[in-house]
C-alpha positions in Angstrom: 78.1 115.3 51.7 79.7 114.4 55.1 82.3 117.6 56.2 84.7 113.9 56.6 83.9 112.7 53.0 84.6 116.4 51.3 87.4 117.0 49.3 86.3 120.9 48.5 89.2 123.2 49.1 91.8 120.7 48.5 93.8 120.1 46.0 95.6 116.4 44.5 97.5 116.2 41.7 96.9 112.5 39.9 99.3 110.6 37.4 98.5 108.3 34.6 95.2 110.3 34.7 94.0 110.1 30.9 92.5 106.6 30.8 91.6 103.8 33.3 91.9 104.0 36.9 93.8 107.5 36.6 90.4 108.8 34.6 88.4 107.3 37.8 90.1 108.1 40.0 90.3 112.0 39.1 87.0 112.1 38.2 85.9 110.9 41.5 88.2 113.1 43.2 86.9 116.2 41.3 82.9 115.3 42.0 84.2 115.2 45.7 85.2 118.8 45.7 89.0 118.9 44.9 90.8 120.8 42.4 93.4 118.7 40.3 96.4 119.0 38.4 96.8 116.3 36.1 99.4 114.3 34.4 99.9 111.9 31.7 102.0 111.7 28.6 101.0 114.2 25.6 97.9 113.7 24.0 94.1 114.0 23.4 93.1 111.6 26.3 94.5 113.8 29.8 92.6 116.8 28.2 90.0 115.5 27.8 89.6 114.6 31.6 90.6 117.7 32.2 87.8 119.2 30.1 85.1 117.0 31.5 86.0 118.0 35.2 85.6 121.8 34.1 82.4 120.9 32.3 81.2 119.3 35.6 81.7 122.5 37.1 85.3 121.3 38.5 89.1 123.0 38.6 91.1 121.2 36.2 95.0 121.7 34.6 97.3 119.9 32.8 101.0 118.7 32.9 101.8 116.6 30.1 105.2 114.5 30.2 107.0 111.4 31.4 106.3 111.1 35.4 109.8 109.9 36.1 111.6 112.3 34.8 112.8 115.2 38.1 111.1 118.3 35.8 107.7 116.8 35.3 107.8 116.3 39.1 109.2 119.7 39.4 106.2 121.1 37.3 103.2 119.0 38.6 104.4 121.0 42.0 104.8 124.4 40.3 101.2 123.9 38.8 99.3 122.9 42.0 101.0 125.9 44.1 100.7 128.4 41.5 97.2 127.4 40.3 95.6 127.0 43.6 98.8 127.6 46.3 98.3 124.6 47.9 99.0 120.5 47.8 96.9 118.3 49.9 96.5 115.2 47.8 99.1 112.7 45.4 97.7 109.8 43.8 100.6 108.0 41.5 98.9 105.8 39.1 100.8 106.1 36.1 102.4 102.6 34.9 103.3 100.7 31.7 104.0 97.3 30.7 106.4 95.1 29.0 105.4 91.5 29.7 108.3 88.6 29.1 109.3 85.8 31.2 112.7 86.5 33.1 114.6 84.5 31.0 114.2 85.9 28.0 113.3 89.7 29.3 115.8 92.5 27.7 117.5 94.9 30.1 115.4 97.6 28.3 112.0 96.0 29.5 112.9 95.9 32.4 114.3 99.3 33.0 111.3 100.9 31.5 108.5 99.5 33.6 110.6 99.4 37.1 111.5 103.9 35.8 107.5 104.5 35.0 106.2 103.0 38.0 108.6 102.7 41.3 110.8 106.2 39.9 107.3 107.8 39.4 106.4 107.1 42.4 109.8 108.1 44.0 109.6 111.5 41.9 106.2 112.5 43.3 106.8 111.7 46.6 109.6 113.1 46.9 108.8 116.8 46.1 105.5 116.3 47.5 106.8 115.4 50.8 109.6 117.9 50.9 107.0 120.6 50.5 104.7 119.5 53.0 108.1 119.0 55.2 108.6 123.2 55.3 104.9 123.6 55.7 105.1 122.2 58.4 108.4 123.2 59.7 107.4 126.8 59.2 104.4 126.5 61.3 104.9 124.2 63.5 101.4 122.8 62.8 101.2 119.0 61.1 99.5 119.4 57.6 96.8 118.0 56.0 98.4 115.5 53.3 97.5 112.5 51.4 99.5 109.6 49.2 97.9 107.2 47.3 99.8 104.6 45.6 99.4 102.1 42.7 100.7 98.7 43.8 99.5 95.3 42.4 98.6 91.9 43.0 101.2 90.9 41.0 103.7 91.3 44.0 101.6 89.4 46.1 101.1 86.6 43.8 104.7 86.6 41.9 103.1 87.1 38.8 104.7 84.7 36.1 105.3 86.5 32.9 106.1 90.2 34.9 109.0 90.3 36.6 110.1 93.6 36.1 105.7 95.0 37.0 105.9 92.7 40.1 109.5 93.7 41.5 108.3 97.9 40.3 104.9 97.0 42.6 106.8 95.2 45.6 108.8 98.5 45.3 106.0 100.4 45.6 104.4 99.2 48.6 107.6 99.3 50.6 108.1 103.1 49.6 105.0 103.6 50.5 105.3 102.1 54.1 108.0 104.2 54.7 106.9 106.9 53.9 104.0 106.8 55.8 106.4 105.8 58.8 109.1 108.6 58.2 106.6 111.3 57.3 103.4 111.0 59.9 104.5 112.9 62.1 104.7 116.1 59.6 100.7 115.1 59.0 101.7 112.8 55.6 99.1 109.8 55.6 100.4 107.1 52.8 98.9 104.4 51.6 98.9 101.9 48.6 95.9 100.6 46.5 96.4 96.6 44.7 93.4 97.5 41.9 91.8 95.2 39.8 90.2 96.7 36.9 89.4 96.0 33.3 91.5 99.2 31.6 93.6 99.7 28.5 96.6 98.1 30.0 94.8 95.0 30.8 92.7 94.5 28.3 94.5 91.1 26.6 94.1 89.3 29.8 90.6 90.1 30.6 88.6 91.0 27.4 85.5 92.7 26.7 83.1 93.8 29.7 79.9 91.8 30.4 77.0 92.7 28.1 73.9 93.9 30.4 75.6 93.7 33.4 77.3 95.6 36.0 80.8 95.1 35.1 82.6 94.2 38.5 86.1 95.3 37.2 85.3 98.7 36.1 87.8 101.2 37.6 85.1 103.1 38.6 84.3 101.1 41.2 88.1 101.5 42.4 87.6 105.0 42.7 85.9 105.5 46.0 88.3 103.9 48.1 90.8 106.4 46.6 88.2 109.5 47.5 88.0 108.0 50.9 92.0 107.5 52.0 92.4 111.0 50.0 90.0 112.3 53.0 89.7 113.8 56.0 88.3 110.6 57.6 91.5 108.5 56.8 93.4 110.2 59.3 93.7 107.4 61.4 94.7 105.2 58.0 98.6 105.0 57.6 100.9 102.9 55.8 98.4 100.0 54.5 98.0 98.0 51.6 94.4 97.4 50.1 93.5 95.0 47.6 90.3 96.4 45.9 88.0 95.6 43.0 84.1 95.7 42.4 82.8 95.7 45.9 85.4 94.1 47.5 88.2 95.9 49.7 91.0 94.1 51.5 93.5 95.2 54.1 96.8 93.2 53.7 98.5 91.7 57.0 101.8 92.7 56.6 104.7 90.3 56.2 105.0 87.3 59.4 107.3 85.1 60.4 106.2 81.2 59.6 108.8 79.5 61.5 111.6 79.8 63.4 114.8 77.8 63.4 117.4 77.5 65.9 121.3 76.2 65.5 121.5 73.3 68.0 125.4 73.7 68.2 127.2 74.0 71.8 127.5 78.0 70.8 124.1 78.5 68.9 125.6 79.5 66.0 125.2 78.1 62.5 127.1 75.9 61.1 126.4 74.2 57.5 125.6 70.8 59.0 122.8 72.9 61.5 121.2 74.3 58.6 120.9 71.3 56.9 119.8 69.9 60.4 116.8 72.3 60.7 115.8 73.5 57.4 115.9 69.7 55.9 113.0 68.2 58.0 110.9 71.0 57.7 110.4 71.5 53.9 111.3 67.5 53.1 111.0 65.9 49.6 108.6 68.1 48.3 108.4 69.6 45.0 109.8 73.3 45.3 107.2 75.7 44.9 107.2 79.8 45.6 106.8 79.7 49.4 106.9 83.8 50.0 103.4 84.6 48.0 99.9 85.5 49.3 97.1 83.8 47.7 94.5 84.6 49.9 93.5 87.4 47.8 92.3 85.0 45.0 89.0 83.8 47.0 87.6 87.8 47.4 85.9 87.6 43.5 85.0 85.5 41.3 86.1 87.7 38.8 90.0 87.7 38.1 92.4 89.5 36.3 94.1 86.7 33.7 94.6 84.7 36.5 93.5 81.4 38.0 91.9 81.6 40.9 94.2 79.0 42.7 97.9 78.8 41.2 101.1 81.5 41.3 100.4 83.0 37.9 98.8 86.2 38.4 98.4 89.9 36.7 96.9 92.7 37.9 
């Protein structure tokens, strides 16, 4: 393997990594060389990954418990440094769902997905980052350190039906911008992944896979982009946003400014009258529809998660 495609000596620890993308995605990083802590909630289905990886020849231990909780983050940490004394690579994958339209949503639902995913993320990061911080600091030398995040289509495309997974995943990629931008200089290379992939969580919006077939939204075919930004050739990679699925991959633009307005009032400044003045013209007698949404990823596959492949609903 390419010295810029090898993960041996390093080591990652991986959320959510007893079934779907987390599975994949450790696997992968494992047959690349690296030596893994993983997490998940108790049961049969993290050791198991963990016992596959060591059967593949591959370093593999477990720390069972709820990701957004400060001691689970506190003992992912302990187990990379005293298992192998070293933390090169986070991948936060670990999510749930609780799908309801906002109106009828209970503050539990919401509180649950928006704590697994964007506070699991935040946990991670957080002691992962401060680690790397005083490696750094003690030798002056940038480390070698790499996030992965979990975000989602779902963000992009306001995802009816998911309030609470499209505001944890809109969350997610703007944690992970920043910390790519606060933390570069200390060698800390973030970046966020928008899977689609046919896993236990999605499997009543997309059904069985395709008999005989390649199955285009298998997470395996996630994993490699994961490998790759977990390497030493993504250095230059930092604070991005990738849509990816089957053999697609798909760097988002980041957020751009469609128009501008201007108060035409002797000081410049707005008045209610200039507002209406401006804004009326430009967005007339049109039916409202969700303006700040990015369909553009919709066109990359024919293959979609639950989703049409023109309109806002969207899950992923």
């Amino acid at each position: 393997m390419d010295d810029a495609l090898t993960l041996a000596g390093r080591v990652a620890i991986v959320t959510g990594a007893g079934n779907g993308l987390g599975r994949a995605e450790s696997l992968a990083l494992a047959r690349a060389g690296a030596s893994l802590v993983l997490n998940d909630l108790p049961g049969d289905a993290v050791a198991e990954v963990a016992a596959q990886i060591g059967a593949e020849g591959g370093q593999a231990v477990v720390v069972a418990g709820d990701v957004a909780d400060w001691a689970t983050g506190e003992q992912l940490m302990a187990a990379a440094l005293g298992s192998y004394g070293r933390l090169d690579i986070l991948v936060n994958n670990a999510g749930v769902l609780r799908d309801r339209m906002i109106f009828t949503m209970s503050p539990d639902e919401w509180d649950l997905v928006i704590r697994v995913h964007l506070r699991g993320h935040f946990v991670t990061t957080r002691l992962a980052t401060a680690w790397w911080r005083e490696q750094r600091n003690a030798t002056g030398v940038p480390v070698y350190a790499r996030i992965v995040n979990t975000s989602s289509e779902a963000f992009l495309l306001g995802s009816i039906g998911q309030p609470n997974y499209a505001a944890a995943k809109a969350g997610i990629a703007a944690l992970t911008v920043t910390t790519a931008r606060s933390c570069s200089r200390y060698g800390v290379r973030a970046n966020a992944i928008c899977p689609r992939a046919r896993t236990a969580m999605t499997a009543d919006l997309m059904g069985p896979a395709p008999a005989g077939a390649v199955d285009p939204l298998a997470p395996e075919h996630v994993a490699p982009l994961v490998v790759y930004l977990a390497g030493p050739a993504a250095e230059t990679i930092n604070g991005e946003v990738f849509v990816v699925h089957g053999g697609v991959a798909a760097v988002m633009d980041p957020p751009r400014v469609r128009s501008v307005f201007r108060a035409a009032t002797p000081d410049g400044m707005w008045t209610l009258d200039s507002v209406h003045a401006a804004l009326g013209p430009a967005f007339g007698d049109a039916a409202p529809s969700a303006g700040f949404l990015c369909e553009d990823t919709l066109g990359l596959a024919t293959e979609t998660i639950g989703f049409p492949r023109r309109g806002p609903a969207a899950r992923g």
